[in-house]
N, C-alpha and C positions, 0 to 999 in steps of 0.2 A: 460185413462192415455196416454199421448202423449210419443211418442219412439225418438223425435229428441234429438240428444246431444247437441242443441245448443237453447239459447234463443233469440228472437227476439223481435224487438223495433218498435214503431211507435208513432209518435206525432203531433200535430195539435196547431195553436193557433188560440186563440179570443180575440179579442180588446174591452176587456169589456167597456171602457169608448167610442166604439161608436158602441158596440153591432154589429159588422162584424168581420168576419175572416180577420186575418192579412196575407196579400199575399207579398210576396217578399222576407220574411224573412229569411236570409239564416241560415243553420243549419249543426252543426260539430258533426259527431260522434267518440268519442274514446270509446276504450276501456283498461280494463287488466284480465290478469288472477291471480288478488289474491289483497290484499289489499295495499301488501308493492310492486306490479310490479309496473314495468315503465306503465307511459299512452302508447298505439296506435293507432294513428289517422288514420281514416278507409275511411274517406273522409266525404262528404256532400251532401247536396243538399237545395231548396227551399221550402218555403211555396207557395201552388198555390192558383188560387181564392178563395177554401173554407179555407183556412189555413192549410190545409195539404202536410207533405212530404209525398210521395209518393215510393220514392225511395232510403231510404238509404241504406246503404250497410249491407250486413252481417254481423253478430257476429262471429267471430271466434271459432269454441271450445273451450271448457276451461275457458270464458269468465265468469266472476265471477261480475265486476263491470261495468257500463257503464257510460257515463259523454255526457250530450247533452250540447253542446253551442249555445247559440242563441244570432246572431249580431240585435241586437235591433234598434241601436243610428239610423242606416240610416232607420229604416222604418218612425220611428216621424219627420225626418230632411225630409220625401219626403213633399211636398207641399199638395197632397192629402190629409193628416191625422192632417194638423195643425187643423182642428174641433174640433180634440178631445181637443185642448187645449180652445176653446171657452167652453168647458163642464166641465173644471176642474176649482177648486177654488186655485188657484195656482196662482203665479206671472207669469206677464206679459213676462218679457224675463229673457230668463233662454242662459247659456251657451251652453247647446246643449237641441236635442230633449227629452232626455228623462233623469231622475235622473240615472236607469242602463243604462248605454250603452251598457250592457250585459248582461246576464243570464245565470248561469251556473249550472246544474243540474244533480248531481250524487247520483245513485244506486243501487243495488247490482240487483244481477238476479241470476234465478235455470235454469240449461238445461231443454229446452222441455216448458220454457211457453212462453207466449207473455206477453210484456208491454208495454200499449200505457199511453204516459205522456202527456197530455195536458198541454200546458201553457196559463193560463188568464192574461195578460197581458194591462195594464195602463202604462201612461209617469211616474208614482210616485209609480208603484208598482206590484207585480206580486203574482200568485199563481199557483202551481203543486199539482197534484195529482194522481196515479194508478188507469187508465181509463178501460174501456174495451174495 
């Protein structure tokens, strides 16, 4: 049984439609303590080569909910990733790179565990889940 008072986060994506980790993707952590607080945005950081952050910030104590945002739109507007749209059965031109331009993904968490949230992500579509 872990004795910390606080829960901890980490998260990674994959670019299922061309089977690589997504690098560059930048990533916002807030937090609150309780359902009806305000958010606290805790700061950020990137996805590296394998799609992993590495370094986001601490949970605060008390930390009850957590909310990852993930800026998506510029990683399919970079020129490297337009392949993936040769792979999807989708229309030719679309108004931006991707249907979300964003991904927004909220939580709850108990003091003392870890949660890693994978996000699999497509220009049409995404999935999360409680990783290890």
């Amino acid at each position: 049984m872990s004795t910390s008072t606080t829960a901890s986060v980490s998260t990674h994506i994959l670019d299922t439609s061309i089977g690589r980790p997504a690098q560059g993707v930048a990533v916002q952590l807030s937090a609150r303590p309780g359902r009806d607080a305000d958010w606290q945005a805790l700061g950020g950081s990137a996805t590296d080569a394998d799609g992993r952050c590495k370094d986001l910030p601490a949970l605060p104590e008390g930390t009850t909910h957590v909310r990852l945002d993930f800026a998506v739109e510029a990683y399919f507007e970079r020129s490297e990733n337009k392949q993936a749209d040769a792979q999807q059965d989708a229309p030719a031109n679309r108004d931006s790179g991707a249907f979300f331009p964003e991904v927004a993904i909220t939580f709850a968490v108990q003091p003392g565990e870890h949660y890693h949230v994978p996000l699999l992500l497509n220009p049409f579509g995404y999935s999360v889940y409680r990783g290890s």
